[in-house]
Structure formats: C-alpha cells, structure tokens
N, C-alpha and C positions, 0 to 999 in steps of 0.2 A: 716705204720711202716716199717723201711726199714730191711730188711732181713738179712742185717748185723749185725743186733746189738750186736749179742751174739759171733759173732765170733772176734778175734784178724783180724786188720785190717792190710791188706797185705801191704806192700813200695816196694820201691826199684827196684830191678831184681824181687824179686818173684810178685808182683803186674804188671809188666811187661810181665813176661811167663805168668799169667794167663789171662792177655788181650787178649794176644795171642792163647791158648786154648780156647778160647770163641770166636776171631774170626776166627777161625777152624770151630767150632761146626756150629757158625751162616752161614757158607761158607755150611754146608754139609745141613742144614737147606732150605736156599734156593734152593738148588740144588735138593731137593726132594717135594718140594711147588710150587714151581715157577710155573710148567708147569698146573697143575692144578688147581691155583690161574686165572692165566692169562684167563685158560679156559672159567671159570665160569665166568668173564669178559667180555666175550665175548660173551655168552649165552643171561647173560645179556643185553646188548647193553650197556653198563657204555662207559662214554666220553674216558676214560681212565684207564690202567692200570699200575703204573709204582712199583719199589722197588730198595732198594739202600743195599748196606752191607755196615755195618760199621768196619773201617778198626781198626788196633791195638792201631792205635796211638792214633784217634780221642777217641777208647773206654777208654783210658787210661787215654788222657788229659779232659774226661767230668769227672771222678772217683775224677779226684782230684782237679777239680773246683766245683762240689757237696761237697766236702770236706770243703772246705774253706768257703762254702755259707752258710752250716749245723754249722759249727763256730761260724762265724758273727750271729747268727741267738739262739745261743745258749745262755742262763745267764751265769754268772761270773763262778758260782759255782755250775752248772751241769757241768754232764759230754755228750758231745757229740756224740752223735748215730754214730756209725762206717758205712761208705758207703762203699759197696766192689765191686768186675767185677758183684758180679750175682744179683745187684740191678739195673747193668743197664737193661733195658727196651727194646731197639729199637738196639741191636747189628746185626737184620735184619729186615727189614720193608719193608711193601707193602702198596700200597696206593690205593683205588680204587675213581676215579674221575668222578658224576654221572652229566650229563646235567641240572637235577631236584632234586631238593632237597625232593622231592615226593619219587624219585627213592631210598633216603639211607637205609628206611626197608626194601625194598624189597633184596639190597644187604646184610642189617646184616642178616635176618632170611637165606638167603642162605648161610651166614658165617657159620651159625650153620651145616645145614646140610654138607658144606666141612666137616666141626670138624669132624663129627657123620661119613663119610668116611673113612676119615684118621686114626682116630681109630679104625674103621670094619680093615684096612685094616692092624693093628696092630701100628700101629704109636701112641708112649706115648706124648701125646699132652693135656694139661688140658689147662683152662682159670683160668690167675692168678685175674685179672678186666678185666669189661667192665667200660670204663672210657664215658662217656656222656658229653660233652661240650656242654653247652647252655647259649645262655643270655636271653632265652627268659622264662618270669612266666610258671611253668604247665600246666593252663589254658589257655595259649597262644592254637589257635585252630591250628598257623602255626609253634607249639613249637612237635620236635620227640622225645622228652624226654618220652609221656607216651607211647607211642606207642614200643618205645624201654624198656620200661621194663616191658611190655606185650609179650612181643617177649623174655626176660630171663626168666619169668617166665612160657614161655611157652616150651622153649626147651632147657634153658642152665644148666638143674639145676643139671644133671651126669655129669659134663662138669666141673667144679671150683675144683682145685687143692684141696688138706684136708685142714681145717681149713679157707680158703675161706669163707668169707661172699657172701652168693649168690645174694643180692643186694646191695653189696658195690654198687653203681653207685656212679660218680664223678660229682654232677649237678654243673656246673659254669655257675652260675645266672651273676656272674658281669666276664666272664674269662677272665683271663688276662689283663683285666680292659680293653679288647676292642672288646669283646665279640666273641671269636675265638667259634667255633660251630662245631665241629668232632665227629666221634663216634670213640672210639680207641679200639681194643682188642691187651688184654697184655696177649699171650699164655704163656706155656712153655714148650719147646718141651726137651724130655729126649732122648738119644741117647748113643750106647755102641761106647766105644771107647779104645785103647789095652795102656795099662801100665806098664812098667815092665814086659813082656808078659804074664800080665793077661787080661782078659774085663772086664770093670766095665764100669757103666752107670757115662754119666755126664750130665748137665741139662744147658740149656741158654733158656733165653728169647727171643723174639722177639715182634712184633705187627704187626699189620691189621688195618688200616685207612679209615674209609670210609667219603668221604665228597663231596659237591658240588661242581661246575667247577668255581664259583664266589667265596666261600672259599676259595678254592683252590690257587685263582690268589692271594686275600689279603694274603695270609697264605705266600705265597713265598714271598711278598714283606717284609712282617713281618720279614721272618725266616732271609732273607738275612741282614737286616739292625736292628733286635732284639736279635737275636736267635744265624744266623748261624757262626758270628764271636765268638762268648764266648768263645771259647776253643781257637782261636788265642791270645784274649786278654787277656784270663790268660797266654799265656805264654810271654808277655809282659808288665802285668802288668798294665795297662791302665784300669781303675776301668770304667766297661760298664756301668754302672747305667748314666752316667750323659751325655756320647752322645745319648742313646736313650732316656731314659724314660725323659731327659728336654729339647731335641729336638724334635726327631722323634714321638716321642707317639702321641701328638693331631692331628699331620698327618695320622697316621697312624689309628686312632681312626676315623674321616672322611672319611679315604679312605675305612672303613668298612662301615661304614652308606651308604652309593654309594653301597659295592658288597653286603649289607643285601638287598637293595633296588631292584638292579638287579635280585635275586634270587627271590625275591617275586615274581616279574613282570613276571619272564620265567616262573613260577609254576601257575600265573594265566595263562596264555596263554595254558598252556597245560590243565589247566582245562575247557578252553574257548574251542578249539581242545576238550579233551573227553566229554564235555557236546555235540558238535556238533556230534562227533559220535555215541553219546549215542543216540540220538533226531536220526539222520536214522537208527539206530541200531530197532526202535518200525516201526512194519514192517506196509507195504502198505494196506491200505483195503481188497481194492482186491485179496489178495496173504494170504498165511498162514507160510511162509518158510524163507524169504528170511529175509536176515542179514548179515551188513557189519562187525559188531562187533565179533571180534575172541573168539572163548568161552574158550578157552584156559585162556585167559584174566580174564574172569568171573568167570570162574576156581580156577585159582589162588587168587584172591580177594576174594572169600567163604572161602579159605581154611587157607588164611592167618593167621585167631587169632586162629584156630583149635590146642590143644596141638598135638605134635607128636606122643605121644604115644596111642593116640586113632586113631591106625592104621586100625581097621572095616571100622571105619565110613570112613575115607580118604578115604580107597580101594571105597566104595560104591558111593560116591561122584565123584572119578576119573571113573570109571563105566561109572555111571548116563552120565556124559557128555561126555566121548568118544561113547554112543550110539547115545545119541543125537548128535554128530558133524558124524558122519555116516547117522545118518537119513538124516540128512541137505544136505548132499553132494549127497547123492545118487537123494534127491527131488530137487536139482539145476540139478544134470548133464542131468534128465532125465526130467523134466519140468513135473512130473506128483508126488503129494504128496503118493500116492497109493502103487508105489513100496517102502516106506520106513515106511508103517505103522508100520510091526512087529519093527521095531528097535525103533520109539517112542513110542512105547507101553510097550519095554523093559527098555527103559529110563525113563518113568515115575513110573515101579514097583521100579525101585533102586531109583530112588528120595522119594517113597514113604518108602522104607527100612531106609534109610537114618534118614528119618524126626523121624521116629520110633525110631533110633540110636542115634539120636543128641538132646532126649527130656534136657539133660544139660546143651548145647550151642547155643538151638533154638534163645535164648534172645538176643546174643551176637549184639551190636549194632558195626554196618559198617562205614568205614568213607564218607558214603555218607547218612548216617541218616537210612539207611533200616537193618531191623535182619537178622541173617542165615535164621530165617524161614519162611521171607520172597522171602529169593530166592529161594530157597527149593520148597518150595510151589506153586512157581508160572509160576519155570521151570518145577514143575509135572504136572500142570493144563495147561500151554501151551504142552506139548509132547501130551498130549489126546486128544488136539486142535487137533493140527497139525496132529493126525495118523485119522482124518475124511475125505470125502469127502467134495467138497467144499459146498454143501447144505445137510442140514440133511435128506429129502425128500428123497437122493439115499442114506443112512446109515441104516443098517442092524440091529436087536434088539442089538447087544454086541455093537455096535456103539454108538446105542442112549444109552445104558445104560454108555459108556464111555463119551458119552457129558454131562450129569447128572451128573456123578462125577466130569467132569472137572469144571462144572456151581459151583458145591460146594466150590469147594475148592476157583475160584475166589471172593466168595460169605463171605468166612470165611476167606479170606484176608482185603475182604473190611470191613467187620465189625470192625476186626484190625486196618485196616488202612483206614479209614473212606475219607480221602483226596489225596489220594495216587493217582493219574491220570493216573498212568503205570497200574494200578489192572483195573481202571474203564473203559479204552480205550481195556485191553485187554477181559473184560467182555462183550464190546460193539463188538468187533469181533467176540466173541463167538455165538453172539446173530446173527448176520450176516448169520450165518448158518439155520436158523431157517424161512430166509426169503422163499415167495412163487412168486413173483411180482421182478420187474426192482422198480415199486414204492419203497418198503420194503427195496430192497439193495440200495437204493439212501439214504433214510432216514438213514438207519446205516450207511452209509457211509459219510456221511456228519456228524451226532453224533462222527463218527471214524476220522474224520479230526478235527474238536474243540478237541477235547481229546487229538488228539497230539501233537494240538500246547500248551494247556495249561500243558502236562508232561512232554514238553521241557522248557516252561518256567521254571515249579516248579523245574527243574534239577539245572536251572542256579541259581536260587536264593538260592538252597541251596547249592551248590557248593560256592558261593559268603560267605555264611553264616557260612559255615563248614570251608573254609580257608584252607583245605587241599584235596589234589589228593587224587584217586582212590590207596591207598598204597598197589598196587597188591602184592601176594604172591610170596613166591619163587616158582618155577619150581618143580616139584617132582622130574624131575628126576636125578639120581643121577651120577656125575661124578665117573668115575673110578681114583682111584689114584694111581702113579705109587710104584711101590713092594721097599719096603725098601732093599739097595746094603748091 
C-alpha cells in the first residue's frame, strides 16, 4: 500500500523542493553508512561493494512516472492511490555483490546485526520490508527464500517500523517474468533536521541489496535496456512497454537461464572445495590435533539459526571454541597434546554447559543434514579426546575417567546418528587409544582409513543432495558505527 494515500499529493515547485529535501537527507544518510557498510564488506569477503544516491531530478521524474503507471493501471471509476517523494524506496542504496550465492545469508543475517549497531549507537533506523525475490519453489533445496525468513524470524522482529507486517516478504515465484533473484532491505532512516529554526525530525527511505556476481551482471543488462531508461522516456514520451518487453524480454529471459546456470555451477564448485576441506579437515590416525578447517568457520555455521537473543548460550558457544582454537594452537606450535590439556578440558565443560542451554535448539537441522546437537556433542567428545595422552596406558584415573565420558557421548551420537561415518571414524580414533601392540594401532588404523574415505564420500553425496553450501553465520563481532554529527 503506498504511503501516500491519505495525503494530498504534492505538483509543481512543492513536489520539487521536497525531492530535493529528501535528496539531502538520502545525502546525510549515506554519509553516516557508507563507511561501515563498506566495512562489513569487507570482513565479509563479498565480490563487491558498491551504492549510488539518487539525485533530485531522477527522484522527481520516477514520482511521476509511478504516477502515470498507478493511472493506467487503475478502473474508470476508482480513485487513484496518491504516490509521493516518501514512497520512493531507493533515494539511497547499497548493493552488496557475493561471489556465491551461498554467501547472501551470511551477508543478510550480518545486515541485521549492522541494524542492531546503528541503533545501539542511537541512529532511528527501522525496517520498512524485506523484499525476497525468487523464481525458485520453496522447496527448491537451491531456493534462499526459506532460509531468509528464518533469519527475520530470528532477528528482525524489534527491527519493522509500527504497523509493519513482520513477514511481509515479497516471494517472486515468476519476477519480473524473468526471474530477477535479490534480497532487498527497504529501511527508513529518521534524522533531525532545522526548520524555521526549529529541529524536527524528518524520515527517507533507502535500501540494501544483496545479491550474487551472476545476478548481478543480468541485473545490469536488465536495468540498462528495462529499467534504467524509464524516467528518460517518460520525459519523452515514447511508451517503454513495446521496445523492451516485445523486443528485449526473450533476450533477456535466456540471458538469465545462462547467469541462473553460472551461479549454480560456482555454488557447486565451492561445495566440491568445502566438501574437500571438510574430508582433511577429519584428522590423520596417527595424530589427535591437527586441522586445516578454521573453526571460526564451524563457529559461525552453529550459530547461524541460533535466535539473538539467546545471548547465554552464544557467549557459551563463543567460549567453547575460542578454548578449543587455543588448545589447537598451543598443540600445533608445541608438537606435544599435553601442554594444552587444561584448555580442552575447559572446552569441553562449556560445550557441555552449552548442550545443557540449547535443550530448544538441539533439534535444529543444519544445511548440511547434521543438528546443533550434533556438533555440540561431538566437539565436546573430541576436546576429551584430544586433552589424553596418545595411549590410554600412560592416562592417569581423571584421564581414563575423561575417555569413558568421551566413549559415551560418541556412543549416544551414534545411536542418533546410526550412519553418520564422522561419529563412527571418530569412535574408531578414540578406540586407538586403547591399543597395547604396533599390531592393534595398524588394525585401528586401517578401520580409521575406510571410515574416512567413506565420510568423505557421505559428505559429497549429501552436499550433491542438499544443493546448498555450508550458509555460514555472521561474524559476532560487532562493527563500531560512526557517532551521528
């Protein structure tokens, strides 16, 4: 519904100064964003970051080509929805361009937390929509639609201007009849500004774009030869409907089947890439330590569907693996597991605090088919691993009583997850401890080699099967935003 409707719609000079007013605001808007948009950009690794202002004229001549379209568009004998400057949308916009189309939750859920800054940091900024473009079914397993309204329902829900619908989302099953695919956030940022020399607040819109680098390129071909003339040829007069959409369209309709096609392909390859990381990530027989995979990484994909405001658990979880990426470091730099027992012995009480904490999210299924409580559980059962000696023969009674709990827990994973070759390979290391003989560690060790070829296979077939990347979390940590002038 547009926002004007109740108001008397501005013409003239006064429709003119208030274009102009708004691209002020959108001017002092960017100027207080930009720099810690771009940041977080950059934290991220996204392809790109770019943002444009819109200038007085362009906001003026799209006001009154939405006018004209709201017209044509309207019966004989309705009356017509008034369009005004504060229905437009995009008088400032940023666009964030991901290599992977994997990578767009990770960029929305960190959109949120910018929000949740900029507001700490007193900045009046709500979420007017989140706009979701897809052509793809829900069920599509390579469709970000449900994932992105798990991610508003997980943190945007203080976030939606009054009377906001908290899950308006905008699904475009068929968009734009040629299947455009973006995430859009349409903020609105309120800001004081002197009048008359009084201050009063005044309010513009903007948006935050996030989308892939193959979208991205159809999207510019689009805009330039769909989109980006409209507001020349209303002022010309030259009715757009019949050079694009009974020209350009079926072109431009193929030229998307090509970049939907492209993006698949890059998204399987990165998953072909972390399935292979993942596969040396399950560490060597012989060894209890080593690991190419960043946990930081594993970090963040735990904590991903985790709501915000179940700040306990977060902390206990961020804990949990900052002891364990300490244990890890101090057992590489020093080539002996022993100096870093107490810290994985302190990472497996907070994983076990954790699991205690997370009895409402244990369930929560990962987009790689495993639950929170399966990682939970099985970074606490390896940290107990890992804080032993390499044969249980030299471990002390609190030792063996720590391999005992670790056995369990891989024990009451596997009963879970009866198929699961990551539980049963890493049971079978545990078991390695136990040996007395060169015979005994050959036999586990050989059991420990079948088991990781078959939990690299089961990785890729489900990775083939799920259709979607590892849609790691946002980053916890929190950018500073700069102090409102």
């Amino acid at each position: 519904m547009s926002a004007g409707i109740d108001r008397p719609e501005l013409s003239g000079s006064a429709l003119a100064l208030r274009c102009y007013e708004l691209n002020e605001l959108a001017g002092r808007v960017r100027n207080l964003l930009v720099e810690d948009s771009n940041r977080m950009g950059e934290e991220l690794f996204v392809y790109r970051f770019a943002h444009r202002l819109k200038g007085q004229e362009n906001i003026q001549n799209k006001i009154l080509r939405k006018r004209d379209e709201i017209k044509s568009q309207t019966s004989r004998n309705a009356q017509p929805a008034a369009f005004q400057p504060e229905d437009v949308t995009d008088a400032w916009g940023c666009r964030f361009i991901t290599l992977f189309q994997s990578q767009i939750l990770d960029v929305m859920a960190r959109t949120f937390r910018l929000l949740e800054d900029w507001r700490g940091e007193g900045y009046n900024i709500l979420i007017d929509v989140v706009e979701i473009y897809s052509n793809r079914p829900d069920k599509d397993p390579m469709s970000i639609a449900p994932g992105a309204e798990q991610l508003i329902k997980n943190f945007a829900t203080p976030y939606f201007m009054p009377g906001s619908k908290i899950y308006d989302i905008k699904y475009r099953m068929d968009s734009r009849d040629s299947g455009y695919s973006s995430i859009h956030f349409v903020l609105a940022a309120t800001l004081p500004k002197r009048l008359n020399r009084e201050e009063i607040a005044d309010t513009v819109k903007f948006e935050i774009q996030i989308r892939d680098i193959f979208e991205e390129a159809w999207s510019q071909v689009s805009h330039v030869v769909s989109y980006g003339d409209k507001d020349r040829l209303y002022e010309t007069g030259v009715p757009h409907h019949t050079t694009v959409d009974i020209i350009a369209r079926p072109q431009l309709n193929a030229l998307k089947t090509v970049a939907d096609g492209c993006s698949q392909l890059a998204d399987q390859i990165r998953r072909t890439y972390d399935d292979l990381r993942g596969r040396l990530s399950i560490v060597d027989p012989s060894k209890t330590y080593t690991s190419v995979v960043p946990l930081g990484d594993v970090r963040d994909f735990v904590l991903a569907p985790i709501p915000r405001e179940r700040e306990v658990l977060i902390d206990l979880i961020n804990q949990a693996y900052g002891l364990l990426q300490d244990a890890r470091d101090a057992a590489d730099k020093n080539f002996d597991n022993r100096v870093a027992r107490f810290n994985y012995l302190a990472a497996a009480e907070q994983f076990g605090r954790a699991i205690d904490r997370a009895d409402d999210v244990l369930g929560i299924m990962l987009p790689d088919g495993k639950t929170i409580e399966w990682y939970l559980t099985i970074e606490r059962a390896n940290a107990l691993i890992f804080s032993l000696p390499g044969k249980l023969k030299d471990a002390d009674d609190a030792q063996r009583l720590d391999y005992e709990r670790a056995c369990r827990l891989y024990d009451s994973l596997q009963a879970k997850f009866p198929s699961d070759h990551v539980v049963q390979l890493r049971r079978a290391q545990a078991q390695r401890k136990t040996t007395r003989t060169e015979v005994e560690a050959s036999r586990h060790d050989q059991t420990a080699r079948e088991l990781f070829g078959l939990a690299g296979e089961r990785t890729a077939v489900a990775s083939r099967r799920v259709g979607s990347d590892e849609a790691t979390g946002a980053d916890r940590a929190r950018p500073r935003a700069a102090r409102l002038q």
